[in-house]
C-alpha positions as a Python dict, from the first residue, in 0.01 Angstrom:
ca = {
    (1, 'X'): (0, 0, 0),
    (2, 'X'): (143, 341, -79),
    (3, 'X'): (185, 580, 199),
    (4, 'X'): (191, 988, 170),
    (5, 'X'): (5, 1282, 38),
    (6, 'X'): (-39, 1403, -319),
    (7, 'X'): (-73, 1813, -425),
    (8, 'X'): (-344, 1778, -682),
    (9, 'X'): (-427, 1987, -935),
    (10, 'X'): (-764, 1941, -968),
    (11, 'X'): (-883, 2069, -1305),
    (12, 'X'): (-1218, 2239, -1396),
    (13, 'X'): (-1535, 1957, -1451),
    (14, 'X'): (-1407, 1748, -1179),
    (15, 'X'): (-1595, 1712, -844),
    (16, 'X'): (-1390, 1620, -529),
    (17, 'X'): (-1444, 1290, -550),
    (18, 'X'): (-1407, 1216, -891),
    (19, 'X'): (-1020, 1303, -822),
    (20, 'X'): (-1031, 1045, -549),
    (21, 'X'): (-1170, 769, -780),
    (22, 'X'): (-933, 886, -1037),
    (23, 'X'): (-640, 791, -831),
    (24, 'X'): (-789, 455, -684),
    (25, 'X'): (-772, 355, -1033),
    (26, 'X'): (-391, 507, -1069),
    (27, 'X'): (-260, 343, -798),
    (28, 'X'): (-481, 61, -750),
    (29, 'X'): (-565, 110, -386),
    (30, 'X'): (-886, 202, -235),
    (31, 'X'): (-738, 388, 104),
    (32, 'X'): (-727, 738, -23),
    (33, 'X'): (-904, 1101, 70),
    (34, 'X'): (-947, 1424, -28),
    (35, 'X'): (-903, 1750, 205),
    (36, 'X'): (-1166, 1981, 146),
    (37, 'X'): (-1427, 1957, -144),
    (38, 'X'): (-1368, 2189, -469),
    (39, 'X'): (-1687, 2255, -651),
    (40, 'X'): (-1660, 2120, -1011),
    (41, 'X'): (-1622, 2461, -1174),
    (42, 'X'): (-1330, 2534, -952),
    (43, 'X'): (-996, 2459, -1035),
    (44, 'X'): (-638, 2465, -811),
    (45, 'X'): (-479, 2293, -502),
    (46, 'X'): (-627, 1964, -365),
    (47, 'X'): (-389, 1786, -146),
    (48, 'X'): (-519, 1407, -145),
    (49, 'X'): (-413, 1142, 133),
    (50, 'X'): (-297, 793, 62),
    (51, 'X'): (-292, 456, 283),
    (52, 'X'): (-166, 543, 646),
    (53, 'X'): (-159, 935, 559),
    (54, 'X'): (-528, 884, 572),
    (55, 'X'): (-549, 950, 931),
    (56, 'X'): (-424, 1345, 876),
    (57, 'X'): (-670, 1415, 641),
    (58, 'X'): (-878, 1634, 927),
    (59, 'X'): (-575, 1814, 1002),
    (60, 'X'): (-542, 1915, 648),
    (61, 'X'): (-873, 2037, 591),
    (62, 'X'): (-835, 2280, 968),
    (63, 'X'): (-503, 2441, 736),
    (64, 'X'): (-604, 2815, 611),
    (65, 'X'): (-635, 2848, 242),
    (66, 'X'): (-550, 3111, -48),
    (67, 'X'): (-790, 3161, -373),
    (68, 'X'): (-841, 3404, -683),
    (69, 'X'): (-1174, 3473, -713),
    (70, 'X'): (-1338, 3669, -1016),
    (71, 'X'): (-1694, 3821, -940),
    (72, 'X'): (-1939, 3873, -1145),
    (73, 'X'): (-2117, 4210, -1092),
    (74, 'X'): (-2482, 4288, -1091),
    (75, 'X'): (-2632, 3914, -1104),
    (76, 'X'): (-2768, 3681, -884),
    (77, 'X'): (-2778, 3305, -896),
    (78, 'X'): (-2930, 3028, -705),
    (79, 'X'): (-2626, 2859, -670),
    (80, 'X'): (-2392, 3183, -604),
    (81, 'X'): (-2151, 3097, -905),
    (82, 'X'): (-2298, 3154, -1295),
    (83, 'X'): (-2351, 2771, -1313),
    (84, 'X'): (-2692, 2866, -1145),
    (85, 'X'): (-2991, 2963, -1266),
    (86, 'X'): (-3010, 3369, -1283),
    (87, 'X'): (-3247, 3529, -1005),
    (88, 'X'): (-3181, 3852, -1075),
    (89, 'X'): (-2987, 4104, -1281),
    (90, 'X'): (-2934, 4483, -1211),
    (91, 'X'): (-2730, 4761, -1347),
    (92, 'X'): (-2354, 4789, -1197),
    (93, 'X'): (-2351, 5209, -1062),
    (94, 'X'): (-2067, 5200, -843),
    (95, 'X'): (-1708, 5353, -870),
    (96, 'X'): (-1373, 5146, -785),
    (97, 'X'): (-1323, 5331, -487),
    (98, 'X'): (-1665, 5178, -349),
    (99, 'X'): (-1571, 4825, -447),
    (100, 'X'): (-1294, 4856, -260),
    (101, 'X'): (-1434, 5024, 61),
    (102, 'X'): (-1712, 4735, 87),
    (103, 'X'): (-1481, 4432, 15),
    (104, 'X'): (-1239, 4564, 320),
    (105, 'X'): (-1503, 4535, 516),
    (106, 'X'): (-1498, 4178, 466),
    (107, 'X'): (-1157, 4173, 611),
    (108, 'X'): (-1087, 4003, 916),
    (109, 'X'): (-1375, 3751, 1166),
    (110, 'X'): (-1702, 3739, 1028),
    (111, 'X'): (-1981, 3553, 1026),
    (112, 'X'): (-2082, 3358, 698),
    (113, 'X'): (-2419, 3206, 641),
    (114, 'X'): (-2342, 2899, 444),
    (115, 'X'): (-2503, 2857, 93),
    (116, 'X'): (-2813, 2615, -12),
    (117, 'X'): (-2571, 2424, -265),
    (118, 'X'): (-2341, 2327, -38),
    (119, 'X'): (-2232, 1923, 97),
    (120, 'X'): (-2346, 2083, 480),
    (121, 'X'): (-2586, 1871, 623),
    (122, 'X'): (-2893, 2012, 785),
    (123, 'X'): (-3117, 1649, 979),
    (124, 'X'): (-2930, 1416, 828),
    (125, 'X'): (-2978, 1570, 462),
    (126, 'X'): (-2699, 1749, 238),
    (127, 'X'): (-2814, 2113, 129),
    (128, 'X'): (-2753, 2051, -210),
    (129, 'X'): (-2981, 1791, -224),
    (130, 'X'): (-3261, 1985, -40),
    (131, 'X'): (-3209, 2255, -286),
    (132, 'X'): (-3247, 2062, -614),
    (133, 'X'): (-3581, 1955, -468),
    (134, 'X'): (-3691, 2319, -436),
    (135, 'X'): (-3670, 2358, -20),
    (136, 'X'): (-3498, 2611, 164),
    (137, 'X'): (-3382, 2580, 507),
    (138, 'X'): (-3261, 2840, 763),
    (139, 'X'): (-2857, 2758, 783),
    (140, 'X'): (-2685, 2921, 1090),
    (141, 'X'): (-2418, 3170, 1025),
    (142, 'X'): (-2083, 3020, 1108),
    (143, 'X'): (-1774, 3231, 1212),
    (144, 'X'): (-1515, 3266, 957),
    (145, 'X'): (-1172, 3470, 941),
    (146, 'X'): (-1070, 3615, 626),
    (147, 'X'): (-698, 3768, 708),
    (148, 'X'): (-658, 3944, 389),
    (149, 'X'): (-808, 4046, 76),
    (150, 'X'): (-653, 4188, -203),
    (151, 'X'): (-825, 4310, -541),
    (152, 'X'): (-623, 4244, -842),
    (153, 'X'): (-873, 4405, -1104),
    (154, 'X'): (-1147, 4611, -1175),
    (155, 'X'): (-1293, 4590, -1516),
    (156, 'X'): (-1653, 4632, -1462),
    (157, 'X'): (-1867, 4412, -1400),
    (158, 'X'): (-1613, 4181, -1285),
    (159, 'X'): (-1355, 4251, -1021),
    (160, 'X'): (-1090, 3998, -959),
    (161, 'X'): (-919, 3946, -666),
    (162, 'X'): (-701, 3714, -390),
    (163, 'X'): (-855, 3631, -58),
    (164, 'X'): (-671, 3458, 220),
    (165, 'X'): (-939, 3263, 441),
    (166, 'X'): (-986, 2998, 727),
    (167, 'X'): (-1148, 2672, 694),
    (168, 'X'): (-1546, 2656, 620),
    (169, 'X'): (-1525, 2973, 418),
    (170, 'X'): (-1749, 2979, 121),
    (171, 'X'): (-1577, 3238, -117),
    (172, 'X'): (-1902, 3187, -388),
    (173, 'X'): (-2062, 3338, -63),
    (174, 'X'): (-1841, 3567, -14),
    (175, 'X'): (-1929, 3630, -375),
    (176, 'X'): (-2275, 3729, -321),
    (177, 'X'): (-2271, 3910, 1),
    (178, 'X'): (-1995, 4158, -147),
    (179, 'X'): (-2265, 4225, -430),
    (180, 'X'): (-2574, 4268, -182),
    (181, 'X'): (-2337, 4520, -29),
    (182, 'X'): (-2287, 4695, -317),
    (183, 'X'): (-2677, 4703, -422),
    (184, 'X'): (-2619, 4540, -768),
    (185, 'X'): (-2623, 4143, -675),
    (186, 'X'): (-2288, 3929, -754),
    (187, 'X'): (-2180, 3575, -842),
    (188, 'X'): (-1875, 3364, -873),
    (189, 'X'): (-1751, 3355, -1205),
    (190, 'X'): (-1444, 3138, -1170),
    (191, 'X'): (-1233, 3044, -877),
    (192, 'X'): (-891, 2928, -852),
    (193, 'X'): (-750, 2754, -507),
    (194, 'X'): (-364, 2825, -468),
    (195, 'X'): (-266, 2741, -160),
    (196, 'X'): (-371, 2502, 120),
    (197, 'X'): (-163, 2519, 410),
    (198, 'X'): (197, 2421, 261),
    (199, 'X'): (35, 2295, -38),
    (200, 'X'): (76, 2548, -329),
    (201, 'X'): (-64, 2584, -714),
    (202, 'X'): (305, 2572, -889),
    (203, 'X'): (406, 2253, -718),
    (204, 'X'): (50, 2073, -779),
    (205, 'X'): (17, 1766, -1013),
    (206, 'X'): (-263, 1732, -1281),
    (207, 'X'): (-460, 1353, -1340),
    (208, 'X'): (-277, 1294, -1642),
    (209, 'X'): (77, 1364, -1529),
    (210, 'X'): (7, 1169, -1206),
    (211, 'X'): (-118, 914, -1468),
    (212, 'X'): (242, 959, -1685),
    (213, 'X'): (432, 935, -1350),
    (214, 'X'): (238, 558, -1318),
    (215, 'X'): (331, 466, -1644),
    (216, 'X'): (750, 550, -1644),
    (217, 'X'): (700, 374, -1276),
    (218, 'X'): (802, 725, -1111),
    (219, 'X'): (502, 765, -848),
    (220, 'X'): (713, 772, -591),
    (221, 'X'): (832, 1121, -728),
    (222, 'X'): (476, 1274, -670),
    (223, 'X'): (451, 1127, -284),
    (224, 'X'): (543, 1323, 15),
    (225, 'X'): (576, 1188, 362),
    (226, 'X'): (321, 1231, 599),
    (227, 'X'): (507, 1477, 842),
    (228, 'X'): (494, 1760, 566),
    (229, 'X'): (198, 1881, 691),
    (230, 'X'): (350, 2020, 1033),
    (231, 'X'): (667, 2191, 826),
    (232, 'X'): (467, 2526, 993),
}
């Protein structure tokens, strides 16, 4: 049985879990988890646990994480991201300098209600699920810490920008309430995960060259040992 982690790249159309599958298959054991869910549309780091290494998975999700975000001004989705169906549109009136005064305000402990399409579970039932059968339950807000943000772009309607964040953040969420600030409505139009604790983007591993690393019998060179995740 191999023993380690992996730094994943996991690509756009992808769910969390398909990764996971992907890699039983590549290294023909069934012992292996992910550290935190990606939504399909998102794209970036995904550290995945093998055999023993298993056991830190937890610890790995608890790391803080790094993301670039691009929002979508003046629409609103069901989901939060433009995968959804559109609830609303409205005309984007606001100047840079007011983007950037409501998004520091995000800055720092807040609290963040969860969104409906989410894997939470609410009685025993996944959000999501609830959701694609048309109900809506009341989600608590949950405390979150968002150290920094940091806005790379303003081309209206879309701002782009880097957000450092704790565990259990939801940045399509973070998304939309930056939009109801700004009286205009906003969704996630891509997002991009970086970093996850020591885990980062440029050292991450796509499917297919874990899959060319299988077939030259060089694995071994994607593997790192277990203790790498308290290097911090």
């Amino acid at each position: 049985m191999v023993n380690g982690i992996i730094n994943v790249y996991k690509e756009k159309g992808y769910t969390s879990f398909d990764v996971v599958a992907k890699l039983r298959g590549i290294f023909h054991q069934k012992k292996i988890g992910h550290t935190g869910t990606l939504d399909p549309d998102a794209q970036g780091v995904l550290p995945v646990c093998l055999g023993k290494a298993t056991r830190v998975c937890d610890l790995l999700t608890d790391k803080d994480k790094v993301y670039k975000a691009v929002l979508l001004l003046g629409q609103e989705t069901d989901t939060q991201d433009i995968s959804g169906q559109v609830l609303n549109q409205a005309e984007v009136n606001v100047t840079e300098q007011v983007v950037y005064d409501a998004i520091s305000q995000f800055i720092g402990r807040q609290k963040q209600v969860p969104p409906m399409y989410s894997a939470l579970k609410v009685n025993g039932k996944k959000l999501y699920e609830l959701a694609r059968a048309g109900k809506e339950v009341e989600r608590q807000a949950r405390h979150v810490d968002l150290p920094a943000i940091e806005i790379l772009e303003i081309k209206f309607p879309v701002v782009k920008f880097r957000v450092e964040c704790s565990k259990g953040t939801y940045i399509r969420s973070l998304c939309a309430d930056i939009g109801e600030k700004l009286c205009c409505g906003g969704t996630m139009q891509s997002l991009v995960r970086t970093r996850v604790g020591e885990f980062r983007l440029a050292d991450a591993l796509t499917l297919a060259q874990l899959q060319e690393l299988r077939d030259t019998e060089r694995l071994e060179e994607a593997l790192l040992p277990t203790d790498r995740i308290f290097s911090d």
